[in-house]
VMD Tcl script that draws the C-alpha trace (Angstrom):
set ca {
  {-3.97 25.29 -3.58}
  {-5.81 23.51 -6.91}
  {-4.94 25.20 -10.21}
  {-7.95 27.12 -10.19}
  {-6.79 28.70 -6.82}
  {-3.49 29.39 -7.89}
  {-4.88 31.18 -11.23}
  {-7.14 33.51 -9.36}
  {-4.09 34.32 -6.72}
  {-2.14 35.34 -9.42}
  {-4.38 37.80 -10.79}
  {-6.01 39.00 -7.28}
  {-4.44 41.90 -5.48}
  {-1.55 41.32 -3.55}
  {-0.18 43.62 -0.22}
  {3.74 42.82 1.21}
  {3.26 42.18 4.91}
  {6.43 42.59 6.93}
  {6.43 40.50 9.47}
  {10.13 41.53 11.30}
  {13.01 43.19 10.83}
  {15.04 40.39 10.93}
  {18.52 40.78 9.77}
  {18.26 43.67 8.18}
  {20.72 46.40 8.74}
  {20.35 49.74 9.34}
  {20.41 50.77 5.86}
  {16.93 48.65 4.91}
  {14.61 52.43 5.61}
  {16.88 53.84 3.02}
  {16.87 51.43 0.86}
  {13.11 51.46 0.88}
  {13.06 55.45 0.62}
  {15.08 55.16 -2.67}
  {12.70 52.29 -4.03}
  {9.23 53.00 -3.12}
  {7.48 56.85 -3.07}
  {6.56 56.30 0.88}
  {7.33 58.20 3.47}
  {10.40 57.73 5.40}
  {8.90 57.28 8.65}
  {6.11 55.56 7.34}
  {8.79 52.75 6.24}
  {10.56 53.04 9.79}
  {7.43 52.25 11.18}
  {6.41 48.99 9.04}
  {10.38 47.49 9.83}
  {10.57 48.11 13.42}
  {6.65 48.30 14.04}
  {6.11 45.68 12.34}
  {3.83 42.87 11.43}
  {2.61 46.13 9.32}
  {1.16 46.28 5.85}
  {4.07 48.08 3.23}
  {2.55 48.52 0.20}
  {-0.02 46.97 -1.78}
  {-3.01 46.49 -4.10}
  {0.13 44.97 -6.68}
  {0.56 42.15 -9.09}
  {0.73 39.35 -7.43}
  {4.09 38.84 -9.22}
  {4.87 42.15 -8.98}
  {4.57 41.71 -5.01}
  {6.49 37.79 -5.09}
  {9.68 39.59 -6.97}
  {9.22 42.31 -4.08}
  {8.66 40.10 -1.33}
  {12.16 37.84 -2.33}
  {14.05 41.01 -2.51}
  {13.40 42.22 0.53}
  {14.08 39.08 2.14}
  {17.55 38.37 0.67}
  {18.24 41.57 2.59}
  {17.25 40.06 5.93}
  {13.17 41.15 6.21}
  {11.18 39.08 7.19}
  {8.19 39.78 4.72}
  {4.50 37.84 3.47}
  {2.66 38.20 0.77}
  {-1.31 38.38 1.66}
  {-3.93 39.24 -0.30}
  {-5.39 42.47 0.36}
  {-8.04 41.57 2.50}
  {-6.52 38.98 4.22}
  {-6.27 39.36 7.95}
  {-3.31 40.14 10.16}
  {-3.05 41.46 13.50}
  {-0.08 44.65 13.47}
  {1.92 45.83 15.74}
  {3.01 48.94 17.19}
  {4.87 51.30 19.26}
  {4.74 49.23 22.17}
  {8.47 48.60 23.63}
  {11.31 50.22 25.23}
  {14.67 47.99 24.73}
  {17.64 47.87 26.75}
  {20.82 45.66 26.59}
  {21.85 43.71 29.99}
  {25.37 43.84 30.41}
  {26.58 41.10 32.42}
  {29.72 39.63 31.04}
  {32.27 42.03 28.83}
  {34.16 39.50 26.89}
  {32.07 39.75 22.95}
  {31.50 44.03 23.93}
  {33.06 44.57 20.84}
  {31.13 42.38 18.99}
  {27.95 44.01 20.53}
  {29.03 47.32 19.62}
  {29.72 46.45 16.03}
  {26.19 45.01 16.03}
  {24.71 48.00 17.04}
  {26.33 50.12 14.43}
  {25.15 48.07 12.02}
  {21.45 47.72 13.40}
  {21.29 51.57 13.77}
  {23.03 53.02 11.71}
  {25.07 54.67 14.35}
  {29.35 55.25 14.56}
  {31.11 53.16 16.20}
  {32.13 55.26 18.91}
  {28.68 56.28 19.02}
  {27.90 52.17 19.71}
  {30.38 52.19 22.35}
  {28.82 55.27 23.74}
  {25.64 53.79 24.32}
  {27.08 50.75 25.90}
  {29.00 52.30 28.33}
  {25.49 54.31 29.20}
  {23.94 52.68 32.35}
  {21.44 52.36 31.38}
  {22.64 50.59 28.47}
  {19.16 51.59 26.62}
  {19.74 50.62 22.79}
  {15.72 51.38 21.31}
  {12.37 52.68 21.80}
  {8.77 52.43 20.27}
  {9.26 49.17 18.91}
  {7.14 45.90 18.31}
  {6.80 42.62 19.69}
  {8.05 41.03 16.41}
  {11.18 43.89 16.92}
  {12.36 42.56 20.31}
  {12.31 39.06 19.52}
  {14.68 40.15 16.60}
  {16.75 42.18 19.06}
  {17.45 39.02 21.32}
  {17.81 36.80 18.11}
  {20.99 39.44 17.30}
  {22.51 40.04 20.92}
  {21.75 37.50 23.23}
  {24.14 35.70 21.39}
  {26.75 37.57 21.57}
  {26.67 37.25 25.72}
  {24.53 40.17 26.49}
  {20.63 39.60 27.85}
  {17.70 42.11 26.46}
  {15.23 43.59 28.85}
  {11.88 44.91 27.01}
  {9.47 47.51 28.83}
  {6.04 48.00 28.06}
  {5.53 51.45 27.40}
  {2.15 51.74 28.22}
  {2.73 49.67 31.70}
  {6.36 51.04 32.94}
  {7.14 52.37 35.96}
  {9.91 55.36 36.77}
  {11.62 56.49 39.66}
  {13.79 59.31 40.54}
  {17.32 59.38 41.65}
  {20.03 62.30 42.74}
  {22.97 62.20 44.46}
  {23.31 63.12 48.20}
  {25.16 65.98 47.68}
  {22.11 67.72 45.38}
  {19.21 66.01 47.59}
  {17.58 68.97 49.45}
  {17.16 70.71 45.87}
  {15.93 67.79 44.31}
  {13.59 67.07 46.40}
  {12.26 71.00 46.70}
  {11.84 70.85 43.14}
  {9.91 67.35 42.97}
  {7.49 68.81 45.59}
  {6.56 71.47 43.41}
  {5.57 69.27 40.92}
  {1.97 68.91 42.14}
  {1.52 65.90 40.13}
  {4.23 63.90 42.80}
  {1.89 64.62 45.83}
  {-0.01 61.83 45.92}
  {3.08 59.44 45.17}
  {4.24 56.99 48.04}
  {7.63 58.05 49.92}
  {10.25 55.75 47.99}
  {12.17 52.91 49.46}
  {14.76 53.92 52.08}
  {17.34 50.95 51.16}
  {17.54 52.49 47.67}
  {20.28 55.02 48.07}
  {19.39 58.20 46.54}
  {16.13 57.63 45.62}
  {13.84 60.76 46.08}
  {10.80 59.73 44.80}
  {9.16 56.40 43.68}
  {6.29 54.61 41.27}
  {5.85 57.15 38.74}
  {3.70 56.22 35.90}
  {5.33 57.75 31.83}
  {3.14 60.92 32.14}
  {4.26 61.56 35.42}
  {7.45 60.73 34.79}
  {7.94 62.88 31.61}
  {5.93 65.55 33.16}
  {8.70 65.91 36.01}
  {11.62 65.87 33.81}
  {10.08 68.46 31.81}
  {10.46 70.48 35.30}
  {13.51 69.89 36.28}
  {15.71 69.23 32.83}
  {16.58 72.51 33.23}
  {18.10 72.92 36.42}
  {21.81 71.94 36.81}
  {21.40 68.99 39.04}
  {22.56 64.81 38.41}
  {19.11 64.28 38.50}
  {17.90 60.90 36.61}
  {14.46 59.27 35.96}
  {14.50 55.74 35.61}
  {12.55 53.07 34.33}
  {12.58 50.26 36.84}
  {12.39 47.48 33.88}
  {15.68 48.62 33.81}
  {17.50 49.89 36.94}
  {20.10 47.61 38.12}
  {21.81 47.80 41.74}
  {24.88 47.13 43.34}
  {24.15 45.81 46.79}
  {26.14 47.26 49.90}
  {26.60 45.29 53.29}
  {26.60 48.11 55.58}
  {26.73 45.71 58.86}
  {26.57 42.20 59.49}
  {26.68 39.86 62.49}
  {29.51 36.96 62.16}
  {27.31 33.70 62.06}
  {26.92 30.82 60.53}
  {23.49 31.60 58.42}
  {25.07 35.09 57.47}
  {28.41 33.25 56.25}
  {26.24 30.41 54.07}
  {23.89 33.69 52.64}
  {27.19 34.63 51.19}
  {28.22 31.82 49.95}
  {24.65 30.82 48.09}
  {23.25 34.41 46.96}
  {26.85 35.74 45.97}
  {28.68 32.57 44.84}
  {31.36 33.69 47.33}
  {34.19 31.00 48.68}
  {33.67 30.32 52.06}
  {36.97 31.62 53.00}
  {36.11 35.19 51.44}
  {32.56 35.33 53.28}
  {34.56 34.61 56.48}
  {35.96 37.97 56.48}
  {32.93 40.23 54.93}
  {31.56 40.91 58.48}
  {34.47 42.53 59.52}
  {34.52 44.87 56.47}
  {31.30 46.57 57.11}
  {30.30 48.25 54.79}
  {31.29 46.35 51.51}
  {29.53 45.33 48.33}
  {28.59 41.94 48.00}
  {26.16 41.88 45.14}
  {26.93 43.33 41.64}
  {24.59 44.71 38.59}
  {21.35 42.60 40.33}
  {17.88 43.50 38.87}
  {15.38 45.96 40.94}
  {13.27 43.29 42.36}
  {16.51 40.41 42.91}
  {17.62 43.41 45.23}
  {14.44 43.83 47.27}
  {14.59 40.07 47.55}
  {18.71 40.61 49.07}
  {17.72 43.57 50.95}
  {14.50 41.38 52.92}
  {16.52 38.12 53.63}
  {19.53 40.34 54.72}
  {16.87 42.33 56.87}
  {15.77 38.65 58.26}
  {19.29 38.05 59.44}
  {19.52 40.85 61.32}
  {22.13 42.17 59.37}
  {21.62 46.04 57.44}
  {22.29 47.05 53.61}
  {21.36 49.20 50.83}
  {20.71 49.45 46.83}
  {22.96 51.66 45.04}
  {21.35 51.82 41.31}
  {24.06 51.73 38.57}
  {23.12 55.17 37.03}
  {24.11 56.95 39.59}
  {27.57 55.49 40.03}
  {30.58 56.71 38.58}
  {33.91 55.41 39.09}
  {38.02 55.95 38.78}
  {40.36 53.32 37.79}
  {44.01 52.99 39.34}
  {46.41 51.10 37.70}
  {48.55 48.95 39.96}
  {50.35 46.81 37.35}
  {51.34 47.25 33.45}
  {51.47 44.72 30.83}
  {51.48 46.19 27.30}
  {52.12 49.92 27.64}
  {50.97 50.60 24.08}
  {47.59 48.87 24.35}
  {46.92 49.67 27.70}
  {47.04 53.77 26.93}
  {45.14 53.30 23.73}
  {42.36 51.52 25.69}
  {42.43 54.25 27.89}
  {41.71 56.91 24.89}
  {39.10 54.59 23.46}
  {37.18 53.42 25.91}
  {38.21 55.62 28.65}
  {37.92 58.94 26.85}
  {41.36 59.62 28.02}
  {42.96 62.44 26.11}
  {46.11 60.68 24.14}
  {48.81 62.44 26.11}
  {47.44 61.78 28.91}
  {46.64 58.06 28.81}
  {50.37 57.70 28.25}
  {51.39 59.60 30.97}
  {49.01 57.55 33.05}
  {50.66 54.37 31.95}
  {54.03 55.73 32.40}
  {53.25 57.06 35.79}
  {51.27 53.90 36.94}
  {48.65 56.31 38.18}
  {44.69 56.82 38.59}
  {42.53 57.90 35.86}
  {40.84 61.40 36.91}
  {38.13 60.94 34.33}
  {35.17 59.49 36.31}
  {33.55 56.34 34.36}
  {29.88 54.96 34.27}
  {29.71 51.08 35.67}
  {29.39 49.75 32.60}
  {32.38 51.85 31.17}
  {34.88 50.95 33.99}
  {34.22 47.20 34.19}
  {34.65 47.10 30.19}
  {37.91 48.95 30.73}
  {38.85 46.91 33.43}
  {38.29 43.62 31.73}
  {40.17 45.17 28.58}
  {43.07 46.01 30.10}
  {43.77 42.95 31.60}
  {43.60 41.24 28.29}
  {46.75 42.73 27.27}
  {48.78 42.35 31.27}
  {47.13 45.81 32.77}
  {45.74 45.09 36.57}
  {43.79 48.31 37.67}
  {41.35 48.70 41.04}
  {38.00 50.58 40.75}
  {37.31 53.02 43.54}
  {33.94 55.34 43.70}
  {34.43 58.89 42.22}
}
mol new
graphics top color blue
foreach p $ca { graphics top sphere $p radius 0.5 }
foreach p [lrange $ca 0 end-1] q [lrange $ca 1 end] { graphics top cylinder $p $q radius 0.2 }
display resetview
């Protein structure tokens, strides 16, 4: 701008604009509690809602000083004038992390601690959920700042549209005919399709959020491992359950579950078996048709609903390996040495997530164990 510009900017109204959160740490709402007389949900809002207008007519100098403050602490900020356009954003996004490898966990778990403001062991808490689901109500602007933070550090981050997401509802065999008594009673399920049969444990399917929260409203009461998920972010682990010995069923093995040759050999013959690991909703319709087309059978088993126990069958470093097993495990300290000692089976059942961490873990410091279902 010309000199004249510049002279009327600086004595023309001025509004901060934050455009992300950034790098900011959990402590930036606080921060702005303490220095402005807002609201403190009002200033959640403009950080993880954001682009959203903060705080203005000021000074334009006034807003400049402002504007590089908040950015040294990792906001992403503009200063407009107060009639200058922008387009905000809003509560628009559920966020979940994908967990596919477990080597920087602990790295993602300090990260979250010091994005929410959360304990660590409440960090690891939520990672070893399945699933792993770290936000909600945020902006556009917010994700892209999630996935500039953890993607990263080796994890992926799935957004869902709140106002488009989809739910469905999973229980366990052993609570089915009560589950599905009370979902029939909820007359808003009646019009909703039967769900997929290949999804094990899946009692009811393509809920929209209403629907969705309306049910759990129903049944959050009753005392059954009943869960409503969003399919943005189910995950499956794909079973085998019978298979013919050929050659196209051997070289679907080797392509869709980068399997040696000389391991896909011998799947057929250990009907049923996992094949597929921690595969996205529709990536295991896709398995589930071409394994239909080869005249072979399987199922989905989502994540959530899985819990597992870990067996130790060799020990490296006694000391570590028990005090992973009170850490991540949740092992009671006496116990997780006796468990060493013994070379025995942990009795405390772990989510996915939880026992593949572990697993990985412990054979960082010499610790082999096997996962079995609980």
């Amino acid at each position: 701008m010309d000199a004249a510009e510049a002279a009327a900017a600086s004595v023309s109204p001025r509004r901060i604009v934050v455009r992300s959160v950034g790098t900011a740490g959990a402590g930036i709402v606080g921060a702005l509690r303490h220095a402005l007389p807002l609201p403190e949900e009002y200033l959640a809002a403009c950080v993880y809602q954001a682009p959203a207008a903060l705080i203005g007519p000021i000074d334009d100098g006034v807003a400049r000083s402002v504007a590089e403050a908040l950015a040294r602490v990792g906001l992403v900020v503009d200063v407009l004038g107060v009639d200058e356009p922008f387009t905000p954003g809003g509560p628009d996004y559920d966020v979940a992390l994908g967990i596919g490898q477990f080597e920087r966990l602990v790295d993602v778990a300090q990260e979250i601690a010091a994005f929410l403001g959360v304990t660590p062991e409440r960090a690891r808490e939520m990672l070893c959920a399945c699933p792993a689901e770290l936000i909600g109500k945020v902006s556009a602007n917010t994700v892209d700042a999630i996935r500039q933070r953890f993607e990263p550090l080796g994890v992926s981050v799935h957004a869902s549209r709140r106002a488009s997401a989809v739910f469905d509802i999973f229980c366990p065999d052993s609570h089915r005919g009560e589950a599905c008594r009370i979902v029939r009673e909820t007359s808003l399920l009646r019009e909703h399709a039967d769900p997929p049969t290949q999804f094990a444990g899946c009692i009811a399917g393509g809920l929209d959020r209403q629907t969705a929260e309306s049910v759990w409203q129903r049944v959050r009461s009753a005392s059954i491992p009943l869960r409503i998920l969003n399919r943005d972010f189910q995950r499956f682990d794909v079973r085998l359950e019978e298979a013919a010995d050929t050659p196209e069923t051997m070289a679907f093995l080797v392509e869709s579950a980068s399997m040696p040759e000389r391991i896909a050999r011998r799947i057929p013959g250990r009907t049923p078996i996992f094949t597929h690991h921690d595969v996205p909703r529709q990536e295991a319709l896709d398995l589930l048709d071409r394994i239909s087309r080869l005249r072979a059978r399987a199922t989905a088993h989502v994540l959530a609903m899985q819990r597992f126990r870990l067996q130790l069958v060799r020990v490296g470093n006694a000391d570590s390996s028990a005090r992973l097993l009170e850490v991540l495990g949740g092992v009671d300290a006496a116990e997780a040495r006796a468990v060493v000692r013994a070379m025995g089976t942990v009795n405390r059942p772990a989510t996915a997530h939880q026992a593949r961490w572990l697993q990985h873990e412990l054979q960082r410091v010499g610790t082999e164990v096997r996962m079995f279902m609980a």
